[in-house]
C-alpha positions in Angstrom: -23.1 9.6 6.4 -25.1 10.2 9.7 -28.1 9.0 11.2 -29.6 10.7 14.1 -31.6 9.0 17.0 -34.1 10.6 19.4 -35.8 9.7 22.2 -39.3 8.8 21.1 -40.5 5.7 18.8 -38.9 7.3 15.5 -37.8 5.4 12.9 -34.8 4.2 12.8 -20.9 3.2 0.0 -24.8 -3.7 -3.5 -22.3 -5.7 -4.5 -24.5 -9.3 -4.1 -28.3 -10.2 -4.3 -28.2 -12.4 -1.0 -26.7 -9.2 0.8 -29.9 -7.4 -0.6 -32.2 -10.5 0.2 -30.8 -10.1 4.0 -31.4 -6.6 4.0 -35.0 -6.8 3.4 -35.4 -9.6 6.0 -34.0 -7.3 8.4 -30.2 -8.8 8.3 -27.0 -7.6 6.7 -23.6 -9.5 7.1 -22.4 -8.9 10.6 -19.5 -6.5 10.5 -16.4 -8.1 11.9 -13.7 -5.6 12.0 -9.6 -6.9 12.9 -8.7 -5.8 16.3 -6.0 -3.4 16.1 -4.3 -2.9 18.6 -1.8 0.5 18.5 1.1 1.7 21.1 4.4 3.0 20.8 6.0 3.7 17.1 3.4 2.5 14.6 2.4 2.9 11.4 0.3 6.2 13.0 3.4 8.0 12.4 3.7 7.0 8.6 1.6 8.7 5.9 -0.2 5.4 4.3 1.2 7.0 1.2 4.5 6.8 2.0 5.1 3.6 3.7 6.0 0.3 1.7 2.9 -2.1 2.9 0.1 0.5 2.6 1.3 2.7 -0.3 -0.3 1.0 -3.3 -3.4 0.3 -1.7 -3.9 3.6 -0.8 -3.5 5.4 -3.9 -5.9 2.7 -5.1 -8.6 3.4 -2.6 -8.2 7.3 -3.0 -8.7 6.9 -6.5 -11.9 5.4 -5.6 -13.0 8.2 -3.0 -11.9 11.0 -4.9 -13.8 10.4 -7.8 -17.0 9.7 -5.8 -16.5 12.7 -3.9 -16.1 15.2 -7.0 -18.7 17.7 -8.2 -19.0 16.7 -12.1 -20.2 19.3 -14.9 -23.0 16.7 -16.2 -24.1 14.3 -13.1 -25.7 10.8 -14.3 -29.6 10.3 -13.7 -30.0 7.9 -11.2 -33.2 5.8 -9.6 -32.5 4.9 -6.1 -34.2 3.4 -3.2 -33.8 5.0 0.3 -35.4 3.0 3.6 -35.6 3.2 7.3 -36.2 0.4 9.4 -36.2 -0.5 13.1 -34.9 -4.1 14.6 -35.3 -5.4 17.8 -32.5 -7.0 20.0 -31.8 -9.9 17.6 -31.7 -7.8 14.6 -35.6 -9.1 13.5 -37.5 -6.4 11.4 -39.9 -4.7 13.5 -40.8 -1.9 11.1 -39.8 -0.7 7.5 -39.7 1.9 5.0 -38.6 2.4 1.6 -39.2 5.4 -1.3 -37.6 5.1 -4.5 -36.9 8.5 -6.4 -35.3 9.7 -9.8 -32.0 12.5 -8.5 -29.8 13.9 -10.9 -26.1 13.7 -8.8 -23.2 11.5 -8.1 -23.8 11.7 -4.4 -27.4 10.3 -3.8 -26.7 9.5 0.0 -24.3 12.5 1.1 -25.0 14.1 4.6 -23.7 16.7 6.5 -20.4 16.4 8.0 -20.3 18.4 11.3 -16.7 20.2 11.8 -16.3 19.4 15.9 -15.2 15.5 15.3 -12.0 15.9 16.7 -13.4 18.0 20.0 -16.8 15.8 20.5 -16.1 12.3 18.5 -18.3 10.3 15.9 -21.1 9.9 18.8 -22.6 13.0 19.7 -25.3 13.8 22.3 -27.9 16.9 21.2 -30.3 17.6 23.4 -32.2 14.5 23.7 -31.0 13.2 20.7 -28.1 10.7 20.0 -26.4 11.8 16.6 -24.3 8.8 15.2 -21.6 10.4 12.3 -19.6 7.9 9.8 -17.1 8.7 7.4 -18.0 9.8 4.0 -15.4 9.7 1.0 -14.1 13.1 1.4 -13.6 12.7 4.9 -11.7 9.2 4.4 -9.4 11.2 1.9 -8.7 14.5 4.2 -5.6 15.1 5.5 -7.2 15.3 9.0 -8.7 11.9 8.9 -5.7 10.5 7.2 -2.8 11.9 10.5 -5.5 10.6 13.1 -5.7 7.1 12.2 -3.5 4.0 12.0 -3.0 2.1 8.3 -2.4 -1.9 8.3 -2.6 -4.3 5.4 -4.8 -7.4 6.3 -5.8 -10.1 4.0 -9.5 -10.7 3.1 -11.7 -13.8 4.0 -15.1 -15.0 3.7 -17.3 -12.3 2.2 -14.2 -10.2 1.4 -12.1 -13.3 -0.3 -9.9 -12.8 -2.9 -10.4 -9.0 -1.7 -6.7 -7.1 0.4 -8.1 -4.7 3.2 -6.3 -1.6 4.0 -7.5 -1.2 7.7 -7.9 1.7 9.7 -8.1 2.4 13.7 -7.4 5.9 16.2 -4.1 5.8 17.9 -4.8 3.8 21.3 -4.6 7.1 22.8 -7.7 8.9 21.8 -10.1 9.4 24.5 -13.2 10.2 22.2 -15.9 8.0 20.0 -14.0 7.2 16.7 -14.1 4.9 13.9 -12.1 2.2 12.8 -12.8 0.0 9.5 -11.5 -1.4 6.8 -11.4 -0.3 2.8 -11.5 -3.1 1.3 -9.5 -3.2 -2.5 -9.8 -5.8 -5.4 -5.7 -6.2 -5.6 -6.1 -7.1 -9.7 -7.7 -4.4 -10.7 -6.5 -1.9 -8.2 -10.0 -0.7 -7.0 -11.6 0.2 -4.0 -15.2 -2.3 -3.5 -16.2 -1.7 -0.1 -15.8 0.7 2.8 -16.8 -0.9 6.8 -16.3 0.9 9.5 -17.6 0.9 13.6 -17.3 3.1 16.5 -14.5 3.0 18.8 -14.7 4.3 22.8 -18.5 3.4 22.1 -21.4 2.5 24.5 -21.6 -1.4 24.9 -25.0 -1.3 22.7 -22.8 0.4 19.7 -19.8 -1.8 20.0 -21.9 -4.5 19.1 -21.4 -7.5 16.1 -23.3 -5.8 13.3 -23.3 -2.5 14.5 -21.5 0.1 12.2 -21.8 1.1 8.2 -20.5 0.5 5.1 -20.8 2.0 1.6 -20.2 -0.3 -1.6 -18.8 1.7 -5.0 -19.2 0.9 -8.5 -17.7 2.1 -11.7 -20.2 4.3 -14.0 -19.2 3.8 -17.6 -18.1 7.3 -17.8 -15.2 6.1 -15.7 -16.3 8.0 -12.5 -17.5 6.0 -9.3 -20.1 6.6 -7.2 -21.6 5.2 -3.9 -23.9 2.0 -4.7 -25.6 0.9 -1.2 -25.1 2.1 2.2 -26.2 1.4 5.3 -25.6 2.5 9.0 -27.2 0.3 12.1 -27.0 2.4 15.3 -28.7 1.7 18.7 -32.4 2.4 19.1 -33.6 4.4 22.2 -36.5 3.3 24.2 -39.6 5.4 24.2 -39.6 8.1 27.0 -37.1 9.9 28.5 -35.3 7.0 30.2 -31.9 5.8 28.8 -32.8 2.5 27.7 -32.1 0.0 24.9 -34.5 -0.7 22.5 -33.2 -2.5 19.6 -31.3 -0.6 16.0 -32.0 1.6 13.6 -31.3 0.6 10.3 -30.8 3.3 7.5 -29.4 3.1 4.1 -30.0 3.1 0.0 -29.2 1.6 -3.3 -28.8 2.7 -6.5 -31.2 0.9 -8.2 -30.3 2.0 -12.6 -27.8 4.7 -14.0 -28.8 7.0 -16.9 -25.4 8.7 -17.7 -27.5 10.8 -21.0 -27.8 14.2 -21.1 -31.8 15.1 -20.0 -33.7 15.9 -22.9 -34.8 19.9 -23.4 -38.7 20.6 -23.3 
């Protein structure tokens, strides 16, 4: 998932109704990530597979991402709603957006993934152009992504009650913009709900309280999972060719019905 931002006046994984309802007012539920802190041995150096805390929530979220990621044989109909919306400094809606479409695919929302992360970080300057990169579900499942972040088991609270988060962070040592989040898993039914995540080694404006993304999954009755709602809120440049502040971009989509029957033949 990506969202890029230019210099001009462009435009900028749902669980509850009052997360939609904030949404359209121009809020979301401020992201509010544990602060991990990582030196000397750590979990880094054990594969979340292998070691005892993080094992079972792992394979639990995996599950998850690897069967949003996949490329089925017969991909559900689905009606979803895409928007774009800019927010000044207090997160008030300023401007908004929204088209609704019928796609056939288990990955409504998917992006691009550029392959220089690990040289130029999640926060990439192009030209005039800031590019702001998240994780997607393959990404969050690759082997690369997996050696270059730090696993810890935290317990859920307020929104994320009843939930068990399987948080994530880059070693202390990374010098470039990363991400660090949190999957969070319902622990009875061994299933991942949510993904959050935020940049790390960021610019003051992206570090932040509500600044970030995160994807909510849901199970089709097929048995396959696919991405819900997203959303990703990144700083908003001003207008010109100065390098000022000017609010967030707000960009995301929902699926709003699921038609998992094969399209009739004309």
């Amino acid at each position: 998932m990506y969202r890029t931002t230019g210099v001009g006046p462009q435009a900028a994984g749902q669980a509850a109704r009052a997360a939609g309802d904030s949404a359209k007012r121009g809020r979301r539920p401020e992201t509010r990530l544990p602060n991990l802190e990582v030196s000397g041995r750590t979990p880094c150096e054990v594969h979340p597979e292998s070691a005892a805390e993080t094992a079972e929530l792992w394979l639990a979220a995996k599950e998850t991402l690897e069967s949003a990621a996949r490329i089925p044989q017969d991909a559900p109909t689905l009606l979803i709603r895409q928007w774009r919306r800019t927010l000044d400094g207090r997160l008030r809606l300023r401007w908004e957006r929204s088209d609704t479409s019928l796609v056939r695919t288990l990955h409504p929302f998917e992006k691009p993934m550029p392959g220089n992360l690990e040289r130029a970080g999640y926060i990439q300057q192009r030209g005039w152009t800031t590019v702001y990169y998240g994780p997607d579900a393959g990404l969050l499942t690759s082997e690369w992504f997996v050696r270059r972040h730090c696993f810890t088991r935290i317990a859920g609270s307020g929104g994320f009650a009843g939930l068990v988060g399987l948080a994530f962070a880059p070693p202390a040592s990374t010098e470039r913009t990363d991400v660090a989040g949190v999957l969070w898993i319902d622990p009875d039914r061994h299933e991942l709900r949510h993904v959050e995540y935020a940049w790390t080694r960021a610019p003051e404006e992206a570090s932040a309280g509500g600044v970030g993304g995160r994807a909510d999954f849901t199970r089709l009755k097929s048995g396959g999972w696919i991405i819900q709602r997203w959303n990703i809120r990144m700083p908003h440049p001003e207008a010109g060719l100065g390098n000022g502040f000017d609010g967030y971009t707000d960009q995301g989509g929902e699926v709003l019905a699921v038609s998992e029957g094969k399209p009739r033949r004309n």
